[in-house]
ChimeraX commands (.cxc) that place a marker at each C-alpha (Angstrom):
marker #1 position 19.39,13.60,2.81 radius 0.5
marker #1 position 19.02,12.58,6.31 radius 0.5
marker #1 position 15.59,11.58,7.38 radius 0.5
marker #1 position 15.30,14.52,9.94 radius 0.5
marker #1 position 15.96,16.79,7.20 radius 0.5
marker #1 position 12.95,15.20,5.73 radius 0.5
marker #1 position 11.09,15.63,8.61 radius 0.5
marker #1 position 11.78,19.46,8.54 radius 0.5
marker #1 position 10.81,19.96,5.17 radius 0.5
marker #1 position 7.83,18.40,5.13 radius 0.5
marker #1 position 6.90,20.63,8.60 radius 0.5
marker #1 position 8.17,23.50,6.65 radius 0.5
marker #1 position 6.11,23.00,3.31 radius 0.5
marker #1 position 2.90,22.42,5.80 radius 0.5
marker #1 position 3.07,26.20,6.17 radius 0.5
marker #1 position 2.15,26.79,2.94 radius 0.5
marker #1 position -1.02,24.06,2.58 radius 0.5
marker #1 position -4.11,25.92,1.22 radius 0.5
marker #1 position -6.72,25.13,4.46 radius 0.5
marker #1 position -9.28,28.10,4.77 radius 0.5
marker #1 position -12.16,25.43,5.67 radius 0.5
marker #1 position -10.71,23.43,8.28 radius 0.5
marker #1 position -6.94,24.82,9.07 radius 0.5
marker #1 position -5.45,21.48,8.87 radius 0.5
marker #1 position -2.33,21.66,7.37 radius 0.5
marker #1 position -0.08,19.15,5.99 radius 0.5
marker #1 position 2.87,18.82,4.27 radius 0.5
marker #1 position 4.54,16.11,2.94 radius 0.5
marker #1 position 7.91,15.43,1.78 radius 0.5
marker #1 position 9.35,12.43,-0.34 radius 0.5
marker #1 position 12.80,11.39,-1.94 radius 0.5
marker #1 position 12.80,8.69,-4.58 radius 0.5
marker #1 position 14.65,5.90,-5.63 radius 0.5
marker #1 position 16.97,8.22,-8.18 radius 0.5
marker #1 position 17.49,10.64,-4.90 radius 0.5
marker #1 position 15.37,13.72,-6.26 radius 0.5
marker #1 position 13.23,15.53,-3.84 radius 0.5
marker #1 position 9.39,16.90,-4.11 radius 0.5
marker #1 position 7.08,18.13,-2.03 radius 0.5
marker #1 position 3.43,18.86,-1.62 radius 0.5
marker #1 position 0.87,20.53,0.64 radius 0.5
marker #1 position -2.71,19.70,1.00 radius 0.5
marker #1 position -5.05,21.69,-1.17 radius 0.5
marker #1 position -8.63,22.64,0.41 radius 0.5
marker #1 position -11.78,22.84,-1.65 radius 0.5
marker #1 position -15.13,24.30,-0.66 radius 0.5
marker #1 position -16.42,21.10,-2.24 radius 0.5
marker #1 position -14.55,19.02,0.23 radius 0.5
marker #1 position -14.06,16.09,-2.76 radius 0.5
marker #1 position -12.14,17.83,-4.38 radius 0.5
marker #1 position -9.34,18.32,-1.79 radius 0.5
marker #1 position -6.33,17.21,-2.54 radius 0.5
marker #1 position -3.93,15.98,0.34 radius 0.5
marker #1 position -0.19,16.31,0.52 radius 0.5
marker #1 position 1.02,13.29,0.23 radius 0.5
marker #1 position -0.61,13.09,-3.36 radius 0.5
marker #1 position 0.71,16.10,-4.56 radius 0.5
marker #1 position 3.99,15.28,-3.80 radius 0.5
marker #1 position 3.68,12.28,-5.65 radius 0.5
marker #1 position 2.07,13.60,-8.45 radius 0.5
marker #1 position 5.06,16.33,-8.73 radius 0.5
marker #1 position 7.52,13.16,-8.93 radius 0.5
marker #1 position 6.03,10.87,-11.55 radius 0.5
marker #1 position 4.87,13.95,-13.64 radius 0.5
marker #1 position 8.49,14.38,-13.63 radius 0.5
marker #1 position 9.44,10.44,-14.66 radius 0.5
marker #1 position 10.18,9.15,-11.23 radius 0.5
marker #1 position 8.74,5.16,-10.85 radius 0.5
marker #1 position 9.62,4.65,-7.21 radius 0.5
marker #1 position 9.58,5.93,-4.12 radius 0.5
marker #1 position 12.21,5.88,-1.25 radius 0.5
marker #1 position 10.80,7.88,1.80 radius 0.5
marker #1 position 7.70,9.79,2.62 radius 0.5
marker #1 position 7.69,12.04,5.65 radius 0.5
marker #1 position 4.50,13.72,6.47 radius 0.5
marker #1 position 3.52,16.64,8.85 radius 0.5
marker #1 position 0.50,18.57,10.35 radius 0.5
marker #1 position 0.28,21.37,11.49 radius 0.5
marker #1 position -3.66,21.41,13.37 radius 0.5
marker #1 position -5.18,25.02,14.24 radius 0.5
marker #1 position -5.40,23.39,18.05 radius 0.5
marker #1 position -2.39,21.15,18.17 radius 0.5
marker #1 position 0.75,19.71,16.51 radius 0.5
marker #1 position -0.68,16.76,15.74 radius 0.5
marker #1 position 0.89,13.38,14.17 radius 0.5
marker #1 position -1.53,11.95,11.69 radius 0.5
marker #1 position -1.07,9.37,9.11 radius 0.5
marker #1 position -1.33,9.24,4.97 radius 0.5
marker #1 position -5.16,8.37,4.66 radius 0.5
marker #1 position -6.48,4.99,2.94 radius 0.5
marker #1 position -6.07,6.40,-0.76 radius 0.5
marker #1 position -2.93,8.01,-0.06 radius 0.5
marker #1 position -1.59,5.02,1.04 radius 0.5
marker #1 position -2.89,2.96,-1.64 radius 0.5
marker #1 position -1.17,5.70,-4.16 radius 0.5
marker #1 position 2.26,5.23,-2.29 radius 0.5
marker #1 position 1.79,2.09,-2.83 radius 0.5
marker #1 position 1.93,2.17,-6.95 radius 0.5
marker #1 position 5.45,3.60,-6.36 radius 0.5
marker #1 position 6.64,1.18,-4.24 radius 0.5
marker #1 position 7.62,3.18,-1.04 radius 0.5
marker #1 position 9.77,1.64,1.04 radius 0.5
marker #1 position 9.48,3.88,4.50 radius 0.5
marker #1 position 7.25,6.60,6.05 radius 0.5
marker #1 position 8.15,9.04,8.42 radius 0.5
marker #1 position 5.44,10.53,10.83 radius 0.5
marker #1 position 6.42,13.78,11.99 radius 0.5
marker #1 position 4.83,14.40,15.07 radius 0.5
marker #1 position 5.62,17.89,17.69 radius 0.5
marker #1 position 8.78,17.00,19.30 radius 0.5
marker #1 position 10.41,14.52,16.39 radius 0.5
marker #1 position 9.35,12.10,14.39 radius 0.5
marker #1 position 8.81,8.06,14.26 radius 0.5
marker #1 position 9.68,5.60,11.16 radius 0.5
marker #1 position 7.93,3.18,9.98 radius 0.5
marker #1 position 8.45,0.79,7.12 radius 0.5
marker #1 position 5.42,0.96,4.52 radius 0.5
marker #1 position 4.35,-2.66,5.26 radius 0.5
marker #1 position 3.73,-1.37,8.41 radius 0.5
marker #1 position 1.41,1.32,7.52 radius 0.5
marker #1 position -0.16,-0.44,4.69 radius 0.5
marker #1 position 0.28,-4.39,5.26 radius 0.5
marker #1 position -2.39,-5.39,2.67 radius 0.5
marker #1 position -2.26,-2.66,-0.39 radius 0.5
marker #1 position -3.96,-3.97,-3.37 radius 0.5
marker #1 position -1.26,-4.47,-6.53 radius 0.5
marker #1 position -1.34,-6.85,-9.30 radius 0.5
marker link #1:1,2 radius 0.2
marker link #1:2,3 radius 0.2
marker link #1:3,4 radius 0.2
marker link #1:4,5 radius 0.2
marker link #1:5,6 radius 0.2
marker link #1:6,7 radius 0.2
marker link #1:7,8 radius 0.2
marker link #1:8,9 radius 0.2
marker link #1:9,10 radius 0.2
marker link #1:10,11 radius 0.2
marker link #1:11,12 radius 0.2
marker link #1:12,13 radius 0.2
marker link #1:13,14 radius 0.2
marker link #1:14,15 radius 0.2
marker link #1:15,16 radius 0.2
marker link #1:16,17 radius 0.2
marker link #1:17,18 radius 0.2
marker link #1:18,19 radius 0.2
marker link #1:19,20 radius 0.2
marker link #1:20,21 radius 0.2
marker link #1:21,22 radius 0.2
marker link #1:22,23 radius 0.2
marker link #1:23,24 radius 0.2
marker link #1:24,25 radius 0.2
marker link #1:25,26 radius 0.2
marker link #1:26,27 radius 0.2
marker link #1:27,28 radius 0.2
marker link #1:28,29 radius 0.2
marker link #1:29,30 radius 0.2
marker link #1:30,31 radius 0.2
marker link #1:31,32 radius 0.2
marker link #1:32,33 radius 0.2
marker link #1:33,34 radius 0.2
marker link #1:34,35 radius 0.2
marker link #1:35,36 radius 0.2
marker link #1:36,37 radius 0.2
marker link #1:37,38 radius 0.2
marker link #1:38,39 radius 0.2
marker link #1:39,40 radius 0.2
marker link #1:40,41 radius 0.2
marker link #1:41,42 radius 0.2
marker link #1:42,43 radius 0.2
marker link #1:43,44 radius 0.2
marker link #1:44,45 radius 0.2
marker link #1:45,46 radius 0.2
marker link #1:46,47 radius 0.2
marker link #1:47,48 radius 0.2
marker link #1:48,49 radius 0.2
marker link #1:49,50 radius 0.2
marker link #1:50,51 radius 0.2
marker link #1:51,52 radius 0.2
marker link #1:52,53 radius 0.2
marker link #1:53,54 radius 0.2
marker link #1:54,55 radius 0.2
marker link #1:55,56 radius 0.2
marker link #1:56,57 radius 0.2
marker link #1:57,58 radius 0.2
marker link #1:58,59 radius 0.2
marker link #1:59,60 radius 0.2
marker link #1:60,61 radius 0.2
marker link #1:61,62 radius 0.2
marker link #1:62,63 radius 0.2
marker link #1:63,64 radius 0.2
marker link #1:64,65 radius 0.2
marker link #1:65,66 radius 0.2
marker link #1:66,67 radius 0.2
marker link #1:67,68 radius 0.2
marker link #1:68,69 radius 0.2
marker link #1:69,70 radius 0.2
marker link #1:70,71 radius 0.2
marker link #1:71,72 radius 0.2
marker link #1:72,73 radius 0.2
marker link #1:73,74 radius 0.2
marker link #1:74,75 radius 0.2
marker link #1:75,76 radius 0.2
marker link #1:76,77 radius 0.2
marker link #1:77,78 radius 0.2
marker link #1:78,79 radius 0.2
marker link #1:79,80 radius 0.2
marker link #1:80,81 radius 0.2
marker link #1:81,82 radius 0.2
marker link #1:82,83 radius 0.2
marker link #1:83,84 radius 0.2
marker link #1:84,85 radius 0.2
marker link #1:85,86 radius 0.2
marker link #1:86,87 radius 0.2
marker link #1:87,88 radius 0.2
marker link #1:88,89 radius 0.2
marker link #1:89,90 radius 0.2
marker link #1:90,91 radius 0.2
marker link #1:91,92 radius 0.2
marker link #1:92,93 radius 0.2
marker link #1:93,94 radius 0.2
marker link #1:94,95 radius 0.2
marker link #1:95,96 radius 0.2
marker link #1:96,97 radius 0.2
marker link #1:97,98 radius 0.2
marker link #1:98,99 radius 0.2
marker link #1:99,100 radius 0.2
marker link #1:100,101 radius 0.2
marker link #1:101,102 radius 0.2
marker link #1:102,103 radius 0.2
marker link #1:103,104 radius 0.2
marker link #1:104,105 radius 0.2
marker link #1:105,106 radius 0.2
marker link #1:106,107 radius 0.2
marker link #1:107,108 radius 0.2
marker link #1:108,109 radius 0.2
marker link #1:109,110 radius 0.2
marker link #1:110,111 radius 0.2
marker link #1:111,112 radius 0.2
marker link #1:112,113 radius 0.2
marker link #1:113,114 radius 0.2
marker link #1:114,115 radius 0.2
marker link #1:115,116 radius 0.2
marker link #1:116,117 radius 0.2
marker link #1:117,118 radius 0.2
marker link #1:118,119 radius 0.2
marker link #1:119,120 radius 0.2
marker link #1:120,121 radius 0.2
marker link #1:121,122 radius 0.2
marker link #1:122,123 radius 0.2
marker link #1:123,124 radius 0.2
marker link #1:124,125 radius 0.2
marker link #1:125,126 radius 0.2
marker link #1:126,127 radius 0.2
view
């Protein structure tokens, strides 16, 4: 899979995020090591804690399912106001970081940018 193809899915999967609190949407696509695809949406709860963002379920999906590693992430929002690029937070990063993810993709309105996950995440915590 190409990476824009990556890109689209995870603005397509954005679409169906549950976000009736804020309307931030975000989807998040990943291939692993193996070559399998899964994706994941960001789940709103009216106890804000307990939201769940994209990025994890997507991983969760893929190591419930016996994946180890992870290739690629690519990761969209769609914002109520804008298209807006945004990044994995701290804890999603630190989770892609179990897996050993090699590269992020940052979809933003008119394409998207790569990054390697060093780049993103130059100090994650791993024994």
């Amino acid at each position: 899979m190409k990476n824009s193809d990556l890109a689209d899915l995870a603005r397509n999967i954005a679409e169906k995020a549950y976000a009736p609190y804020s309307n931030f949407r975000v989807g998040a696509a990943l291939i692993t090591d193996s070559g399998n695809i899964y994706t994941g949406c960001n789940i709103e709860n009216a106890s804000y804690p307990a939201t769940v963002c994209a990025e994890d379920v997507a991983v969760v999906k893929a190591i419930s399912e016996g994946e180890k590693s992870i290739d690629t992430i690519a990761v969209a929002c769609i914002d109520a106001e804008s298209d807006t690029a945004i990044f994995p937070c701290g804890i999603s990063r630190q989770r892609l970081a179990e897996f050993d993810t090699k590269k992020v993709i940052i979809v933003e309105k008119d394409g998207y940018k790569e990054y390697t996950f060093d780049e993103i995440l130059p100090y994650n915590f791993k024994f």
